[in-house]
C-alpha positions, 0 to 999 in steps of 0.5 A, a space after each residue: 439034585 441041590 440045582 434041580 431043587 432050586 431051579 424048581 422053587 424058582 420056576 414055581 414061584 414065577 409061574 405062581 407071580 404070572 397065574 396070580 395076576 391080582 388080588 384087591 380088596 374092595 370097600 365103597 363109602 358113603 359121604 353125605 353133608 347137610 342131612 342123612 339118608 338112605 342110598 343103595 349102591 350096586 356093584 358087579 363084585 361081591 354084593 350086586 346091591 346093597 343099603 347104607 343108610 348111614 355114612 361110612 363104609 361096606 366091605 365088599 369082599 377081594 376079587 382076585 384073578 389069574 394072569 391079568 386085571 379086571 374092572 370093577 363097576 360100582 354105582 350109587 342110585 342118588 335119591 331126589 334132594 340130593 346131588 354127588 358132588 364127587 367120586 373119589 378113590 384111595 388106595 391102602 395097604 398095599 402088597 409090597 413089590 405089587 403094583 400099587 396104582 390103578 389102569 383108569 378110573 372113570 367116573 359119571 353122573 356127578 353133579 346130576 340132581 337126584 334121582 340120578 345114578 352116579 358111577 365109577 368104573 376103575 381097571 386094575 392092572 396085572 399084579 395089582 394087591 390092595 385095598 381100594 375105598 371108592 367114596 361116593 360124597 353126596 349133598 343135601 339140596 332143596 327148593 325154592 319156590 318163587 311167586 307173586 301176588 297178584 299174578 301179574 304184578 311184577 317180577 322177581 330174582 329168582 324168577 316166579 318158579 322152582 329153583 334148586 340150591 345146595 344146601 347152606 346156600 344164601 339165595 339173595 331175593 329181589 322183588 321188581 313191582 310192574 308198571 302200576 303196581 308198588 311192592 308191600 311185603 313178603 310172605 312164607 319163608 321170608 319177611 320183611 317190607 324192602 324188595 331186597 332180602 334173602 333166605 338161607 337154603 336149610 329146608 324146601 322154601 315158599 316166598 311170594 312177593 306182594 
């Protein structure tokens, strides 16, 4: 009876181990440098959508299921002037005897200027039992608008346009006056009467060279 008592609880517990397949909990976070905004993130476990205007992190709940692993989809919809340099993921508080690693972790959309959609997808296998934080790190970009005055009467680096800088970025400005033409000044975000300066990219920027 003892014997049939024991082989019991045993076998229960390896069939409780093999229906258990995993169990995760799961954070994401939001990093931004050079400002703050609100970006909303969709997941297809626990909130499908959701804000975090500030930075920090939302529990999303745990996912477990029974005999194998899952994939967790989250994304996060990146706003105009901004760019996600990175995804990255931490694993903590890990089940002892569990697996404490992830099947694949595939990222896309980092370094595309917003509006984009950066995403991260992570397969967890059999067995897995923790927490994982997925941090989305985001930067503040802005624009510079190149011109000259007159049209026509010379070039610059950068070219006359519309350019796009990480934020904190020193843009070295250059102004080449055309055949006939001598260069004066620059006017809007830069001064001076040298052909040669630069702006710090800490907020959308005009310079026109004269």
């Amino acid at each position: 009876l003892v014997l049939g008592i024991l082989i019991a609880i045993v076998l229960s517990g390896v069939f409780a181990q093999v229906a258990f397949g995993c169990h995760v909990h799961l954070y994401v976070k939001k990093v931004t440098v050079g400002g703050n905004d609100s970006f909303t993130f969709t997941s297809d476990h626990g909130d499908s959508s959701f804000d975090l205007s500030n930075d920090g992190s939302k529990y999303l709940g745990s996912h477990s299921t029974t005999g194998g692993g899952f994939t967790w989809e989250v994304s996060e919809i990146v706003p105009a002037g901004w760019v996600c340099t990175d995804i990255t993921y931490q694993i903590t508080n890990t089940h002892t005897g569990e697996v404490d690693g992830i099947t694949s972790f595939v990222k896309s959309g980092v370094g595309d200027e917003g509006p984009s959609t950066a995403e991260a997808t992570i397969t967890f296998p059999k067995d897995a039992w923790f927490d994982i934080t997925v941090t989305f790190t985001n930067k503040r970009q802005y624009t510079l608008t190149m011109a000259v005055s007159p049209t026509g009467g010379g070039t610059t680096t950068p070219s006359v346009g519309t350019h796009t800088y990480d934020v904190g970025t020193v843009v070295d400005l250059t102004a080449t006056p055309a055949t006939g033409y001598r260069f004066d000044d620059w006017t809007g975000d830069a001064t001076g009467t040298s052909p040669t300066t630069s702006v710090t990219m800490d907020a959308n920027k005009t310079v026109t060279a004269n």
